[in-house]
GUGUMI-730308 format. One record per residue (C-alpha): residue number from 0; residue in three letters; x, z, y. Coordinates in nm, 3 decimals, decimal comma, m for minus. Layout:
NUM;ALA;X;Z;Y
...
This chain:
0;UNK;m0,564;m2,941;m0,539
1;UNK;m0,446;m2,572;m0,489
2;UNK;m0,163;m2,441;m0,332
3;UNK;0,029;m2,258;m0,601
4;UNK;0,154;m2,004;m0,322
5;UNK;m0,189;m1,909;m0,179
6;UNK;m0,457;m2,089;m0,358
7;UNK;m0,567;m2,268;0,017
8;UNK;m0,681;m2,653;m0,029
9;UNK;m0,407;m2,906;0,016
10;UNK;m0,506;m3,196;0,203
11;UNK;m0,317;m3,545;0,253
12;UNK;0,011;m3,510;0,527
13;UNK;m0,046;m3,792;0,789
14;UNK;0,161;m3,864;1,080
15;UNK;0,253;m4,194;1,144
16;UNK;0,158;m4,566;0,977
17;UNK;0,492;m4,567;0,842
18;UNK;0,431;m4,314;0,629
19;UNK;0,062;m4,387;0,565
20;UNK;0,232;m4,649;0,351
21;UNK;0,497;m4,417;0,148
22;UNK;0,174;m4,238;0,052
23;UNK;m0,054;m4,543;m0,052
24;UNK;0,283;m4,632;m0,262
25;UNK;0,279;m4,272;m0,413
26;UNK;0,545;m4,165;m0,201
27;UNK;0,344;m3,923;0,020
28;UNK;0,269;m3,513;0,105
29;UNK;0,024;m3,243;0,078
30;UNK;0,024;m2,993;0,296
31;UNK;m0,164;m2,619;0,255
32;UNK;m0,419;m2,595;0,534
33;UNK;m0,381;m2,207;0,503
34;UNK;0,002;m2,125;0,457
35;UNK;0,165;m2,465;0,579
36;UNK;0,333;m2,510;0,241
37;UNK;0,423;m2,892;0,162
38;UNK;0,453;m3,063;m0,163
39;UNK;0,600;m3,423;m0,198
40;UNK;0,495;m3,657;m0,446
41;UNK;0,871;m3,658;m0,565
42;UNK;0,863;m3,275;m0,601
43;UNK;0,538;m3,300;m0,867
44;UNK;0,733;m3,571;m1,081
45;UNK;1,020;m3,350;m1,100
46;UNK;0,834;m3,068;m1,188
47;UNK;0,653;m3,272;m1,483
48;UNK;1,007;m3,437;m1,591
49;UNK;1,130;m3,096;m1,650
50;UNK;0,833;m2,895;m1,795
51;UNK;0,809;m3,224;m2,032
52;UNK;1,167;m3,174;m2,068
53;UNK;1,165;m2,833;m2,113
54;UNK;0,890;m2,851;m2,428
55;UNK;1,107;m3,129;m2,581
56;UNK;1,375;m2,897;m2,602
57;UNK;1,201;m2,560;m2,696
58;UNK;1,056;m2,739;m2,946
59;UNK;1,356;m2,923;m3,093
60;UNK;1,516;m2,599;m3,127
61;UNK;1,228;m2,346;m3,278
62;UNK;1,159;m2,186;m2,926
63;UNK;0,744;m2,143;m2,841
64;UNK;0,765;m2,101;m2,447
């Protein structure tokens, strides 16, 4: 994966076991290896929900994004 700010290669956030497991569970990080940036798992399924959300509703009302 890309980062969208830079285009650098994201790469898996690791720190402690803990959290080794919130990532095996889908819960985890990437993190830019050029720019630092940091994307959660949780921040990707938002962003789906609402460009899913956002073509249900363009599209109910006649709008072509």
């Amino acid at each position: 994966m890309r980062c969208k700010r830079c285009s650098g290669l994201m790469v898996v956030e690791c720190c402690v076991e803990e959290e080794l497991e919130e990532q095996q569970a889908g819960r985890g990080a990437l993190r830019c290896v050029n720019c630092g940036a940091m994307v959660t798992v949780r921040m990707l399924r938002n962003l789906v929900a609402r460009q899913t959300e956002g073509i249900k509703t363009s599209a109910s009302i006649g709008v072509h994004p």
